[in-house]
Each structure stands twice: as C-alpha cells, then as structure tokens.
KEKE-3310 file (N, C-alpha, C; in steps of 0.2 Angstrom, whole numbers, plus 5000, padded with zeros to 4 digits):
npx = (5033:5024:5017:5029:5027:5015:5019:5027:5025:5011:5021:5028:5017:5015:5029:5028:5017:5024:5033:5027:5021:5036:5042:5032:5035:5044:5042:5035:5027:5032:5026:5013:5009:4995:4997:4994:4999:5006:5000:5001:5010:5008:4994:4987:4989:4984:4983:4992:4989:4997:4989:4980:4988:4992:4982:4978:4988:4984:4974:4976:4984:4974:4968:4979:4980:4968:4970:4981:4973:4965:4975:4981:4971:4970:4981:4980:4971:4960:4957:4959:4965:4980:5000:5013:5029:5048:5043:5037:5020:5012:5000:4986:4985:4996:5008:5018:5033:5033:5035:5047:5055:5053:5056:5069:5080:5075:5081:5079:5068:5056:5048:5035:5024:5008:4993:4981:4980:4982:4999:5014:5017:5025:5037:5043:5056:5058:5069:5058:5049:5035:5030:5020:5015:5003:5001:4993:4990:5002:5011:5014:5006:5002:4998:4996:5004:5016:5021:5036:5042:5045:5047:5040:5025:5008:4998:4989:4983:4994:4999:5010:5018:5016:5009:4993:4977:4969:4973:4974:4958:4957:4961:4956:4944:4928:4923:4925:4927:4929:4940:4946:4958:4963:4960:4948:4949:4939:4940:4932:4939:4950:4958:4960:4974:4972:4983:4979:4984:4983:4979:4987:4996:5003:5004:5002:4995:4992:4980:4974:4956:4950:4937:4927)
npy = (4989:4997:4988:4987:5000:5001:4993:4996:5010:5004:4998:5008:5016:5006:5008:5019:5020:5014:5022:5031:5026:5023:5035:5041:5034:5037:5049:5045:5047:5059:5077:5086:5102:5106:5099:5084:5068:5060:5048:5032:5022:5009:5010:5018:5015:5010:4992:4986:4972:4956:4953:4962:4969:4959:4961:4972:4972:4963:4968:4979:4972:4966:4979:4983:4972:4974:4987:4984:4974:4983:4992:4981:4976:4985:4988:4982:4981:4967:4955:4961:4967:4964:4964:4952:4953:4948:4935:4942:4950:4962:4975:4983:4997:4996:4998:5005:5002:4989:4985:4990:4985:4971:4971:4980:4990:5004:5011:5023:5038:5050:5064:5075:5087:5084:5083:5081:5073:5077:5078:5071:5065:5050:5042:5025:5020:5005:4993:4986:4991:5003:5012:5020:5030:5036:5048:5043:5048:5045:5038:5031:5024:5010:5017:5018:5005:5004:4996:4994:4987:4972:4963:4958:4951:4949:4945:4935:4934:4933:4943:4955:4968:4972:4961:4953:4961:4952:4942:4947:4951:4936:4932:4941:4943:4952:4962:4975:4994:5004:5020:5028:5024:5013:5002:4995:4987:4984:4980:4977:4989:4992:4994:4988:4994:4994:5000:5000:5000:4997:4984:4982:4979:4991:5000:4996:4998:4995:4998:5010:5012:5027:5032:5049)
npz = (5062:5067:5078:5086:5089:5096:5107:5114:5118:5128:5136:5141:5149:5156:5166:5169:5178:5188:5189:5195:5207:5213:5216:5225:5235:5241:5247:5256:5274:5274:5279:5276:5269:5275:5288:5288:5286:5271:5263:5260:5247:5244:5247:5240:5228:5211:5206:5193:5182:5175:5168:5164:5157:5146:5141:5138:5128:5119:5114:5108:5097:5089:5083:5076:5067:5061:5055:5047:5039:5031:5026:5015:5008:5002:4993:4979:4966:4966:4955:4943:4929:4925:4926:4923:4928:4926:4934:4943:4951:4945:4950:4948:4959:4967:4980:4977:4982:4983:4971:4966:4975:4971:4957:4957:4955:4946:4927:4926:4935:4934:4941:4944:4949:4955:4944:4943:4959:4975:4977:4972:4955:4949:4939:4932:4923:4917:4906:4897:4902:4907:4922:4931:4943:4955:4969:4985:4998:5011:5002:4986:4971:4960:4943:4929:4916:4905:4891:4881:4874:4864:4873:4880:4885:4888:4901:4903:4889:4882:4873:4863:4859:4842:4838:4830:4826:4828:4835:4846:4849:4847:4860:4871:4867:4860:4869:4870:4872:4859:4855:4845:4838:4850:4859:4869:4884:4899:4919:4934:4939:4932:4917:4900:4886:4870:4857:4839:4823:4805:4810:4817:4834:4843:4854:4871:4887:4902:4915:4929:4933:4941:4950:4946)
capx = (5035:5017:5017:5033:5028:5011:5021:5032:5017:5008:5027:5030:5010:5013:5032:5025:5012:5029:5040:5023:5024:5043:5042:5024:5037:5049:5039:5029:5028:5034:5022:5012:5008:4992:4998:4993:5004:5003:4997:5007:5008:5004:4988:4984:4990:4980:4987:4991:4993:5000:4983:4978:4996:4990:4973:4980:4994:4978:4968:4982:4985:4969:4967:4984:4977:4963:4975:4983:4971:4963:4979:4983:4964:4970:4986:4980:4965:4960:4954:4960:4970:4988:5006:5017:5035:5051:5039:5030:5015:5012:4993:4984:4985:5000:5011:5024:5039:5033:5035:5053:5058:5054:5059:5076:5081:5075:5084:5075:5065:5054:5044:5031:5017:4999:4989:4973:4979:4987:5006:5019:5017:5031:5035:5050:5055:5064:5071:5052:5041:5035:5027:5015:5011:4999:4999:4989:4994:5011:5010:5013:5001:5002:4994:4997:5009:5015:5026:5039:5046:5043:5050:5033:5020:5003:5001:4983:4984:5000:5000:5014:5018:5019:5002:4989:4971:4966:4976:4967:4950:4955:4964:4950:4935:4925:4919:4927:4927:4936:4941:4949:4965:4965:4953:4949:4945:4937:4935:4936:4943:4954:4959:4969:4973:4978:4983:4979:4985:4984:4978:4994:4996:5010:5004:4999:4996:4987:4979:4968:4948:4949:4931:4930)
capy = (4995:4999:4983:4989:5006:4999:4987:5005:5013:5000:4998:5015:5016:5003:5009:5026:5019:5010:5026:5034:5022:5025:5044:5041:5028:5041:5054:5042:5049:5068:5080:5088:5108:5104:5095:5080:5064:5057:5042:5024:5021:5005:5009:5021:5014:5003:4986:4983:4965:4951:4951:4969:4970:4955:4960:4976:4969:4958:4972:4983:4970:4966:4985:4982:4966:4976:4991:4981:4973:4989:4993:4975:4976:4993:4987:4981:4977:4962:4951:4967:4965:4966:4961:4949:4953:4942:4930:4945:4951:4970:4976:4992:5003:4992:5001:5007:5000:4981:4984:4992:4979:4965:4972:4982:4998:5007:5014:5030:5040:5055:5067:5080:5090:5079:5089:5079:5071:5081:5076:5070:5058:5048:5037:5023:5017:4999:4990:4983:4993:5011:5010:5027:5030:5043:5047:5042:5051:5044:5032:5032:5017:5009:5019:5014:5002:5005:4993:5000:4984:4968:4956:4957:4950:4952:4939:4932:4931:4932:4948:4960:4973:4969:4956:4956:4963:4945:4939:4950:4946:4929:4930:4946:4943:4956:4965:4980:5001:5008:5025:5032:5018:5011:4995:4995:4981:4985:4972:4979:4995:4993:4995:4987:4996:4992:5003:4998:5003:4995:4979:4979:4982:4995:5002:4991:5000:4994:5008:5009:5017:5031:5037:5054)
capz = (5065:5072:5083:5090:5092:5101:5112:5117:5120:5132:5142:5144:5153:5162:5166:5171:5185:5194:5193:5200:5214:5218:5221:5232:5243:5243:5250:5263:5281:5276:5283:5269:5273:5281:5291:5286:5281:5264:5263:5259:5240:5242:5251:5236:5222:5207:5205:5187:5184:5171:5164:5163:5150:5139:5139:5132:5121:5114:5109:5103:5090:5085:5080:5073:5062:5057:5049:5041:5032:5025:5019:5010:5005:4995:4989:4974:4963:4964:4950:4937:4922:4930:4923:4927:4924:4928:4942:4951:4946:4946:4949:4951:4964:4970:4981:4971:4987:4984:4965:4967:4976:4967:4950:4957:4953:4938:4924:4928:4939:4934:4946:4944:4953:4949:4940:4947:4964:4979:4978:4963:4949:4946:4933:4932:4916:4917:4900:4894:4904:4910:4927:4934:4950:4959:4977:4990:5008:5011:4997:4978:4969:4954:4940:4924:4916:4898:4886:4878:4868:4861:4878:4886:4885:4893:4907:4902:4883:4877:4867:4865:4853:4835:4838:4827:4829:4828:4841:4853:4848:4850:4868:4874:4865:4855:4870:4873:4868:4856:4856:4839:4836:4855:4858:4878:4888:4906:4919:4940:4941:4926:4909:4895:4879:4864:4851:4835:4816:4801:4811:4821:4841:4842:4860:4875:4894:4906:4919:4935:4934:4948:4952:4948)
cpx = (5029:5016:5023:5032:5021:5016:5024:5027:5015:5014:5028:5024:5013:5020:5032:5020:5021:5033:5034:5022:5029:5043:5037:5030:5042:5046:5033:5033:5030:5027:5020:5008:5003:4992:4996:4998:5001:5004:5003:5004:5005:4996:4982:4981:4986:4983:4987:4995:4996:4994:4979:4983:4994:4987:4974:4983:4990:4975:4970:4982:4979:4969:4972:4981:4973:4964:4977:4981:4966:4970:4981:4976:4966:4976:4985:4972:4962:4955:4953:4965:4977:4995:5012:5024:5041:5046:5036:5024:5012:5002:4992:4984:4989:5005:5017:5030:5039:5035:5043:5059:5059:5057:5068:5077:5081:5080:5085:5069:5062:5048:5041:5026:5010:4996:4981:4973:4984:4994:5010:5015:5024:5030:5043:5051:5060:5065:5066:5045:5041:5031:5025:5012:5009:4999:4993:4990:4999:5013:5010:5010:5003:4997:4993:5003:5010:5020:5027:5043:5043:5045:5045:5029:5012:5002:4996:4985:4989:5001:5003:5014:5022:5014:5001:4983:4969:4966:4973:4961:4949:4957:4959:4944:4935:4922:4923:4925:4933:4931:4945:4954:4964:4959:4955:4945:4943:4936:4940:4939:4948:4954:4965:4967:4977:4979:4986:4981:4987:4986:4984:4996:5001:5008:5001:5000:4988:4985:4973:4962:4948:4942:4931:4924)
cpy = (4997:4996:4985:4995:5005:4995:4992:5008:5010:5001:5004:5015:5012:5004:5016:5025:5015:5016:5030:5034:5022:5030:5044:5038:5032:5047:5051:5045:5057:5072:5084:5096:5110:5100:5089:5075:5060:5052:5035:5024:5016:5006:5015:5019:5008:4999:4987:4977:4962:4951:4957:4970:4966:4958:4969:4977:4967:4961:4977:4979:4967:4972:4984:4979:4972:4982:4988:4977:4975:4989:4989:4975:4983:4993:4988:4981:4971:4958:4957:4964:4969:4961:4960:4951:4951:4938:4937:4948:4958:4972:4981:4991:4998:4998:5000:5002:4992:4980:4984:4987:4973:4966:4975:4988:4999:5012:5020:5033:5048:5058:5073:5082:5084:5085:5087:5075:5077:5077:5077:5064:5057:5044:5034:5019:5009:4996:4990:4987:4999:5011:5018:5027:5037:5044:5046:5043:5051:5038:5033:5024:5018:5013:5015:5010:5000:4999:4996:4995:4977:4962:4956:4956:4950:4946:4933:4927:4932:4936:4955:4963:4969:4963:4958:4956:4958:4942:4943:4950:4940:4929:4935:4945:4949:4962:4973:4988:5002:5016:5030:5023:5015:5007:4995:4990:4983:4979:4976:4985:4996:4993:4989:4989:4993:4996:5001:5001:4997:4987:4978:4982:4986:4998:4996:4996:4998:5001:5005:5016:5020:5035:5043:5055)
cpz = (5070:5077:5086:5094:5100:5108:5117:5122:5128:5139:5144:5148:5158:5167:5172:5178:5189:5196:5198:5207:5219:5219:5225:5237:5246:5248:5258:5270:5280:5277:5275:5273:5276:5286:5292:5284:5278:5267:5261:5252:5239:5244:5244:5227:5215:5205:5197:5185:5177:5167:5161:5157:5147:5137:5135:5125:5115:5110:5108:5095:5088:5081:5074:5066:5057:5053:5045:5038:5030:5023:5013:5006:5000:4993:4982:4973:4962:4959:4944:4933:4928:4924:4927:4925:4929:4935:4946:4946:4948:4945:4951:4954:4968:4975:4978:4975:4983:4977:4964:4970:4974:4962:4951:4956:4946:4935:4925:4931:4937:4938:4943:4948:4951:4949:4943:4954:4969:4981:4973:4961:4950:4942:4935:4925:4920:4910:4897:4895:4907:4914:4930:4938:4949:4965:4979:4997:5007:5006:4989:4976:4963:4949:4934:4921:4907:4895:4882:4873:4868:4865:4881:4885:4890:4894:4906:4896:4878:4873:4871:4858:4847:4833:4833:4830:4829:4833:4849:4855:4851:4860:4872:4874:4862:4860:4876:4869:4864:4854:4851:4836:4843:4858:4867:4881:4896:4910:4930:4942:4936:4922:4906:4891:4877:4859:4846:4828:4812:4803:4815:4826:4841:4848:4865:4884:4898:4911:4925:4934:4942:4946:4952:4954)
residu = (UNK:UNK:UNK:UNK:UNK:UNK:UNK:UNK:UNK:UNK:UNK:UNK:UNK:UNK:UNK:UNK:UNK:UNK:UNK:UNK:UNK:UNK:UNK:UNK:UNK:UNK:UNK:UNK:UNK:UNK:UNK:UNK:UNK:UNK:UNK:UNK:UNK:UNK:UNK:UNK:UNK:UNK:UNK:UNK:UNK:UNK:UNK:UNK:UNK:UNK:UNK:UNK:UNK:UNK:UNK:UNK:UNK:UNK:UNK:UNK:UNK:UNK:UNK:UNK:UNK:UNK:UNK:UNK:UNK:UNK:UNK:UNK:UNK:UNK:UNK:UNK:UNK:UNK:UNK:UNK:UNK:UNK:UNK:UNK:UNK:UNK:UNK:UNK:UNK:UNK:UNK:UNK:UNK:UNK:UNK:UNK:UNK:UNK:UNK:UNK:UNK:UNK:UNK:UNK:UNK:UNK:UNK:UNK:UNK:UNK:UNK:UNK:UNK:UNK:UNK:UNK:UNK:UNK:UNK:UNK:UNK:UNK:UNK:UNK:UNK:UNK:UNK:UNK:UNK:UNK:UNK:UNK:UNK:UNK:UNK:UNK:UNK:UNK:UNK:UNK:UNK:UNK:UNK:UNK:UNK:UNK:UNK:UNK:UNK:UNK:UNK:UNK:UNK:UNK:UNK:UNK:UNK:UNK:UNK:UNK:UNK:UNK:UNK:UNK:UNK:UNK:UNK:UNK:UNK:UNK:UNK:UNK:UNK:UNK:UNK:UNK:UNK:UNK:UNK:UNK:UNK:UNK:UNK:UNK:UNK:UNK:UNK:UNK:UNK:UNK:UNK:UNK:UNK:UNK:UNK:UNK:UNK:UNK:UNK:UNK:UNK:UNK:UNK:UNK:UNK:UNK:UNK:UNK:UNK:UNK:UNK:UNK)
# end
C-alpha cells in the first residue's frame, strides 16, 4: 500500500507540472495588466524528463525498503523461545494480524484498557493456547502466550503440561530463576515459565522482556 501511495504521490507531482503547462498555453499572448505579454510556457517551463521520474520512483522505494525493514526487524524476536503451533511459528512481539491469519479465527476475543501501555490489551483464546497482545501505535504484538491443555507442546523440548520436573531439566538445563512454584528460563528478550508442584508442570507461558 505505501509503494502505491508513493507511486500516487510522484504522478500526481509530475501530473500537476503538465496541467501547470496547459493553462500557461491557454493564457499565451493575453495581455497582462501591465501591459506586458506573458510569456510562452514552453519558454518558461522546466523540462521533467523520463529520468527525473525513475530517479524518483528509485529513491522513493529505497525509503520504502528501508521502512519496511525496521518494521519486519520488530515483528518478532529473534533467536527467543517461540511456539510452533499447527506449522507456523508464533514469536514475541509478533504482530498479532500474521498470527491471526495463519492460526484462523479464534474462539474468543477479549479487550481492555493497558494498564502499562497506551491503548488495549487483548487477549485470543484458541482450543490449546492463550495468545496476549500489547500495543504498539497502530499495532498489537505478541505478548505472552499461555497453554491451556495437554495438545502442545513447546517447540524446542517437547514439554507440555502434565511433564515432569526432570524432563525440563533435561530438555532446558539447570539454568534458570525460580520464583516461588514457576521455574524461568531467560534467553533474548524472552521468557519461559514453568509452573511447577509437586514435581509436575501444570502451567507453561511463554512471554516477551519489555524494558522498563
């Protein structure tokens, strides 16, 4: 849409110097009320050529390029704990649209004020999994992303609810925080929790580290 609106842009400028042109042709030889005659368009007017319009078109879409890869560079996080679910793979600070589309329409759709960002929170539940966004201008990102049943597993080490504290050890390693019942792995701008009782995973949400 932006290369199109660029494209719009450029032809209208350059549209705008020919209608400029045709009313000066219109007006050639009429006496002007100093008695003075205007002048010949052609004799006034600045050529804009075939090369002048590339040479903008070119460095329109450069800019362009270059928008568009700060926004794909802040889609997600890369190289964070992320989940895969049916073939796509969901990662923080993902915009919420790319997610919605591949997944499909969720079951349900809840909206609130943010309490720590300027806009709403929403949240989507789908069958398996609970998906948390936060704004960002005109954009909702992935925030956190919670499992709600025993069909999913986490994409690395294969552990879903109902594991055991061993099996996360083994597929995480040893080096995370824990924070009462809830074992945290850090790696990037991310989180995984585990919550743990009685040796046995009964919560799993992934989440993005926003700098306060």
């Amino acid at each position: 849409m932006k290369k199109l609106v660029i494209f719009i842009a450029t032809l209208s400028a350059v549209l705008l110097v020919a209608c400029d042109g045709q009313q000066t042709d219109e007006v050639v030889g009429q006496t002007a009320p100093n008695g003075q005659v205007t002048a010949n368009a052609a004799e006034t007017a600045v050529p804009v050529s075939d090369g002048d319009v590339d040479a903008t078109l070119n460095e329109s879409q450069a800019e362009m390029d270059d928008t568009q890869a700060e926004l794909i560079q802040h889609e997600v996080v890369s190289d964070g704990f992320a989940l895969e679910v049916n073939g796509f793979l969901i990662e923080m600070d993902q915009d919420i649209n790319y997610v919605l589309e591949a997944l499909g329409e969720p079951l349900g759709e809840f909206v609130a004020p943010s309490c720590a960002f300027d806009g709403e929170d929403r949240i989507f539940q789908y069958p398996s999994i609970q998906i948390h966004t936060y704004p960002v201008g005109d954009y909702d990102r992935v925030h956190t992303i919670s499992l709600r049943d025993d069909n999913i597993r986490t994409s690395e080490g294969g552990i879903r609810l109902g594991a055991s504290f061993e099996d996360v050890i083994a597929a995480y390693g040893d080096d995370y925080e824990q924070d009462f019942n809830i074992h945290r792995f850090m790696r990037n701008r991310t989180k995984l929790e585990f919550y743990i009782q009685d040796g046995v995973v009964l919560g799993i949400t992934f989440g993005l580290i926003i700098d306060a």
